[in-house]
C-alpha positions in Angstrom: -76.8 41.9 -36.2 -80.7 41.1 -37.1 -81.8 37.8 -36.3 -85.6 35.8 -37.1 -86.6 33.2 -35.1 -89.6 31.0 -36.8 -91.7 28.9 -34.2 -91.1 30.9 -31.1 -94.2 29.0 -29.8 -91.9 26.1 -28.9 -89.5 25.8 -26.3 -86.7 25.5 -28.9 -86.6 28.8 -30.4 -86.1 30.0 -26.7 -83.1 28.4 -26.2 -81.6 29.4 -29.5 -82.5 33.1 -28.9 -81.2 32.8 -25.6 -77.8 30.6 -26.5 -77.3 34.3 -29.2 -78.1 36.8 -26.3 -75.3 35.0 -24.2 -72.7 36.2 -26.6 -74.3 38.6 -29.2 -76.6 41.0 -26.1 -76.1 44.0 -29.0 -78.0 41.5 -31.5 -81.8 42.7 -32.5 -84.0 39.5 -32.1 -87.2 39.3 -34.2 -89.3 36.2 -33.7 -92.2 35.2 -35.9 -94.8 32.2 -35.2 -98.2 30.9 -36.5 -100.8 31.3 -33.7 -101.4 34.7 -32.3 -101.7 32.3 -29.1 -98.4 31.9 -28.9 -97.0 33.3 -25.5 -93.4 34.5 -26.7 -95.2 37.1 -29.9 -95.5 38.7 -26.4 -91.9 38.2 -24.6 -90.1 41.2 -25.1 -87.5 40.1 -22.4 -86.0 37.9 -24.9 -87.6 39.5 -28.2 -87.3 42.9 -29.7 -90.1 42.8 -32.1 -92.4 39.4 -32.6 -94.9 38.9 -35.7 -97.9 36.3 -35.8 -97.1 35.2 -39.4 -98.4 31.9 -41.9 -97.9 28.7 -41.4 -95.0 27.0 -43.7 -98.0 25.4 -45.8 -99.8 28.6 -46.9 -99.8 30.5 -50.1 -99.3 33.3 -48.7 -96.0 32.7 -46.5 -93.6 33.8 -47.8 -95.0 36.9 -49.3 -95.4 37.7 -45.7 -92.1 36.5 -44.2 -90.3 38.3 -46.9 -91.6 41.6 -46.2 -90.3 40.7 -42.4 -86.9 39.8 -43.3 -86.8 43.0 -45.7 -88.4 45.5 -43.2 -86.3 44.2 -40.5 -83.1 44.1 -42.2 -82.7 40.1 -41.5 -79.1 39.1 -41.5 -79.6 35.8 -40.7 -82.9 33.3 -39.5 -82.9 30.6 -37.3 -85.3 28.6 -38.9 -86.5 25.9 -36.2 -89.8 23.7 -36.6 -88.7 20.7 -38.7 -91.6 21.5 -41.0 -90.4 24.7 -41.8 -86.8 23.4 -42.3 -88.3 21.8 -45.2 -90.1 24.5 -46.5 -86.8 26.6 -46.9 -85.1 23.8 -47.8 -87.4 23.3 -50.8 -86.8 27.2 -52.0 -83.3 26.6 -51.4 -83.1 24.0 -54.3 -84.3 26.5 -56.8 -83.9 29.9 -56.2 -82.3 32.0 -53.5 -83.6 32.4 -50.1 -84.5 35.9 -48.6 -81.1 36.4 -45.9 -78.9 34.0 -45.2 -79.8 30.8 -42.8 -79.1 26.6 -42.1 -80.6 23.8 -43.9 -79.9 20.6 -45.0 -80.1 20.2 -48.8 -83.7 18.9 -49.5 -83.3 15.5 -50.9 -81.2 14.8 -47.7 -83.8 16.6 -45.2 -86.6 14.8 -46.6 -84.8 11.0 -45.9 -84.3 12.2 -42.4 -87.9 13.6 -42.0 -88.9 9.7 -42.9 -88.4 7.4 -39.8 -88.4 4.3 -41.7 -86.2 5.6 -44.7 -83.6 6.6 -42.0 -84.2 2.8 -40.5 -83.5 1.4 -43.8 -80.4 3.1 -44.5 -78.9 2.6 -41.0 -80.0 -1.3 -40.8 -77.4 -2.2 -42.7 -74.9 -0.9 -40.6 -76.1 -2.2 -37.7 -77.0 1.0 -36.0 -80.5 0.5 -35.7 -83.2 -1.7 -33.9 -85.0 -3.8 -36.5 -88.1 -1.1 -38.1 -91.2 -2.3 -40.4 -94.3 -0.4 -41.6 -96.9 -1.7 -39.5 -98.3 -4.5 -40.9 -99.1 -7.9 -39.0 -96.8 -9.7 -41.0 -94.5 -7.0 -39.4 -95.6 -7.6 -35.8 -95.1 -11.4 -36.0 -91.3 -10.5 -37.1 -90.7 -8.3 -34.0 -92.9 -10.2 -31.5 -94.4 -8.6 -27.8 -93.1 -6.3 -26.6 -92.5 -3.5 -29.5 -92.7 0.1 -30.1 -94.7 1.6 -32.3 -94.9 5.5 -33.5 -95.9 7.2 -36.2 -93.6 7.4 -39.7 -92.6 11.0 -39.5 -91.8 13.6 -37.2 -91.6 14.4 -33.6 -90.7 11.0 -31.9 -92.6 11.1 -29.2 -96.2 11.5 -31.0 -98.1 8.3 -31.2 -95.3 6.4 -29.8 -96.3 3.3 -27.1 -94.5 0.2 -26.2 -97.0 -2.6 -27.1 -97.4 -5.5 -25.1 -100.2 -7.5 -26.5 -103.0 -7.6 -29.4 -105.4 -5.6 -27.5 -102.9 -2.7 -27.2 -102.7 -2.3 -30.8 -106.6 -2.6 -31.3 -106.9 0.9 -28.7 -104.0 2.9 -30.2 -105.1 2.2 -33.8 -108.8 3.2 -32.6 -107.7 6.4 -30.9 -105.2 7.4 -34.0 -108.2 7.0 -36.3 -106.9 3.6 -38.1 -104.3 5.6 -39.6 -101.5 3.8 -41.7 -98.4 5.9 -41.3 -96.9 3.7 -38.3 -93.9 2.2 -37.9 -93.3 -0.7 -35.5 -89.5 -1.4 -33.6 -87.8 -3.5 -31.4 -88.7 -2.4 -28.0 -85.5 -0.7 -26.3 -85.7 -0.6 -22.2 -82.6 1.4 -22.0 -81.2 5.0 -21.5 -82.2 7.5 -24.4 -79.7 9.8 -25.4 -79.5 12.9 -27.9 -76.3 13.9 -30.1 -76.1 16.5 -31.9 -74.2 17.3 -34.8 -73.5 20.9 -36.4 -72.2 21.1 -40.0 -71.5 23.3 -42.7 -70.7 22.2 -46.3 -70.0 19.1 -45.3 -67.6 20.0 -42.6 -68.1 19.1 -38.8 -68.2 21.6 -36.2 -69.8 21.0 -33.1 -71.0 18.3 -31.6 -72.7 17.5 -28.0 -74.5 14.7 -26.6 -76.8 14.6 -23.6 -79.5 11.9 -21.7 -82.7 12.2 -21.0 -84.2 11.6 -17.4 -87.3 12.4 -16.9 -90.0 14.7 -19.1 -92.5 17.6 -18.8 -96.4 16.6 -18.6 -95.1 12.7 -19.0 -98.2 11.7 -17.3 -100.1 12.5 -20.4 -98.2 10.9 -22.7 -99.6 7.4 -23.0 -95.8 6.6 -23.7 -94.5 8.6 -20.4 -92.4 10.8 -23.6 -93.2 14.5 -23.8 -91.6 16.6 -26.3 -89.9 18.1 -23.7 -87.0 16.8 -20.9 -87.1 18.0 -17.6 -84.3 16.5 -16.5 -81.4 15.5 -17.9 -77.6 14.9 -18.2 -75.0 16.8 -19.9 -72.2 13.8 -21.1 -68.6 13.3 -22.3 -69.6 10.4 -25.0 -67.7 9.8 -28.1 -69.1 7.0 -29.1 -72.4 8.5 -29.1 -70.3 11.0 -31.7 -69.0 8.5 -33.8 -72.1 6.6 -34.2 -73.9 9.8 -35.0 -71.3 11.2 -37.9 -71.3 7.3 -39.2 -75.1 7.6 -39.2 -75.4 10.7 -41.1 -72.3 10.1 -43.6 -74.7 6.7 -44.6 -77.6 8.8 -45.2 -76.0 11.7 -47.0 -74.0 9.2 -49.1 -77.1 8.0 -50.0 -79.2 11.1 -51.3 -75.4 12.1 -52.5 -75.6 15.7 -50.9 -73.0 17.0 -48.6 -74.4 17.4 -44.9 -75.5 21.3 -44.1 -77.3 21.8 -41.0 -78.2 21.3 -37.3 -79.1 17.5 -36.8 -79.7 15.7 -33.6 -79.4 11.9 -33.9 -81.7 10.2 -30.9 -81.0 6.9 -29.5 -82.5 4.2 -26.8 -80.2 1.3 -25.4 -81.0 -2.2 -26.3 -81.3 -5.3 -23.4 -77.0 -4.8 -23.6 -76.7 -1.3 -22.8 -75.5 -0.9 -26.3 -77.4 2.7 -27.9 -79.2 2.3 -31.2 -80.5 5.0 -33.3 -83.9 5.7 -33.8 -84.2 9.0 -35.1 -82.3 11.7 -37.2 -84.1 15.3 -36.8 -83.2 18.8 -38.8 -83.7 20.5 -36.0 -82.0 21.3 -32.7 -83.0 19.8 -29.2 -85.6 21.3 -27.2 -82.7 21.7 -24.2 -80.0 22.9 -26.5 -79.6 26.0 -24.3 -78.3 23.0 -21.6 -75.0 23.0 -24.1 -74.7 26.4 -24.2 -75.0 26.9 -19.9 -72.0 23.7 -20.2 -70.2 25.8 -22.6 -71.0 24.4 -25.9 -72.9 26.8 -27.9 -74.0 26.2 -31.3 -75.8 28.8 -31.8 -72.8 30.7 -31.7 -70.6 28.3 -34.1 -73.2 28.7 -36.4 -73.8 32.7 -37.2 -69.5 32.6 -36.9 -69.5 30.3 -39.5 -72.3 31.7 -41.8 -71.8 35.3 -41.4 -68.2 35.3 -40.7 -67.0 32.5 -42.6 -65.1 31.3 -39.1 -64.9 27.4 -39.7 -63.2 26.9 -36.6 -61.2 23.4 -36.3 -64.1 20.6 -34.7 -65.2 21.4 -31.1 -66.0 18.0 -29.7 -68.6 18.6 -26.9 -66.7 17.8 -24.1 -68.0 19.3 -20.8 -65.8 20.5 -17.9 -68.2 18.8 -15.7 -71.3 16.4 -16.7 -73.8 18.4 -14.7 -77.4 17.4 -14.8 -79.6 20.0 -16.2 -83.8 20.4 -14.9 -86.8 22.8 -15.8 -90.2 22.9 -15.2 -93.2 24.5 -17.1 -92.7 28.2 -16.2 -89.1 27.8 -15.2 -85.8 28.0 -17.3 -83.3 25.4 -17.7 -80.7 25.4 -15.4 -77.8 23.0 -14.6 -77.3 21.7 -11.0 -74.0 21.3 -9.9 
């Protein structure tokens, strides 16, 4: 079995690839990634053969990614970034891909790529805090505090809980003035991450998890990285039932069947309760966290592609809810 990993320059492709050699060792693993910078082109622990290739938004990228998945006999690619998810997902809607892979139809990964489009839909269901396009008309309607980050992608990027009128003036001046933010109620609470595995519609796999603490948060103006360094493998359905509610709304309303890996993020509100306030097309950065508690989707998924093994739902229940840390240079681990 031949496998591509795109973006092995995150920390995400690493736990994917890792989550496969857990159960697949025999399986050849080819990664790929846009900067020649990029420390894992060079990891042959965990990669047999690495490429420094285009980014998603060149001319030239799939004429080189092709000749990858053709000399390399691809059976199947993990593709990871959410901005490559796209780009696939785009092919996918009018011609056939190059080897076999997950994405989300692209009308449906589009809506989730768009914070505030996700808001919209999940308002009226009461499964989010209230979200605006920044505007002042928007601020008076939330009032101090309230969060603000910017309308798409990673979560954590341009994000800061605002307190006053001066706050705004300094983020606004260090993001340039720029006009894609969104502003939300300001949630004290726990943050948690679900994820959701499906295939034609069908649920597979689902886990959920917390997040404690996070690498580098000292220079996040938000105390958010990208990345959790500590964190808590749970047993919570209702995080699971609020997640599959959530993404039933939005596929209903793109009418496409879900197809993919999501994770659904939420924050609690002043009562504990969690609220949703993000959908990605992607898995979590810690998703080889799952797969050390036994829950590996990584697995589930090249069953259930290559082997057409749509195994009855496996509900992420853990035998134990062990916290999970890393550092920088150190692999996740779970503590017991």
């Amino acid at each position: 079995m031949n496998l591509l990993f795109s973006g092995i320059g995150g920390p995400t492709p690493l736990g994917v690839a890792k989550s496969v050699k857990k159960v697949f060792p025999d399986a050849k693993l080819i990664g790929v990634d846009g900067s020649k910078w990029s420390t894992s082109l060079y990891n042959s622990e965990i990669f047999d053969k690495t490429y420094e290739v285009e980014s998603g938004t060149s001319t030239n990228y799939w004429a080189v990614l092709e000749n990858i998945i053709v000399k390399e006999n691809i059976d199947f690619a993990f593709i990871i970034p959410e901005t490559e998810v796209i780009v696939w997902s785009e092919r996918q809607a009018f011609e056939k891909l190059p080897c076999a892979t997950l994405v989300p139809d692209i009308e449906l990964a589009r809506l989730c790529f768009d914070k505030l489009k996700v808001a919209d839909v999940l308002a009226k269901i009461n499964l989010t805090p209230r979200t605006f396009s920044y505007s002042r008309e928007a601020i008076e309607k939330i009032g101090f505090p309230f969060w603000i980050r910017v309308k798409q992608g990673a979560g954590a990027l341009g994000a800061l809980k605002i307190n006053n009128n001066k706050d705004i003036e300094t983020w606004l001046t260090l993001h340039g003035n720029r006009a894609d933010f969104i502003v939300s109620d300001y949630l004290p609470g726990r943050n948690y991450a679900c994820k959701m595995l499906y295939v034609n519609g069908r649920l597979l796999q689902t886990a959920s998890a917390e997040r404690i603490d996070y690498l580098l948060s000292a220079a996040a103006p938000s105390g958010i990285s990208g990345m959790c360094a500590r964190g808590k493998l749970l047993n919570r359905q209702d995080l699971v039932e609020k997640s599959k509610l959530a993404l039933e709304s939005v596929s209903k309303v793109v009418n496409r069947p879900l197809h993919g890996m999501f994770t659904v993020d939420f924050k609690e509100n002043n009562n504990g309760d969690p609220l949703i306030t993000e959908i990605n097309i992607r898995p979590v950065s810690f998703n080889y966290a799952f797969t050390l508690g036994g829950v590996n989707f990584a697995e589930t998924i090249l069953n259930a592609i290559l082997k057409n093994q749509l195994e009855p739902l496996k509900t992420g229940v853990f035998e134990k809810e062990s916290y999970f840390i890393r550092g920088v240079d150190a692999p996740i681990r779970l503590i017991p």
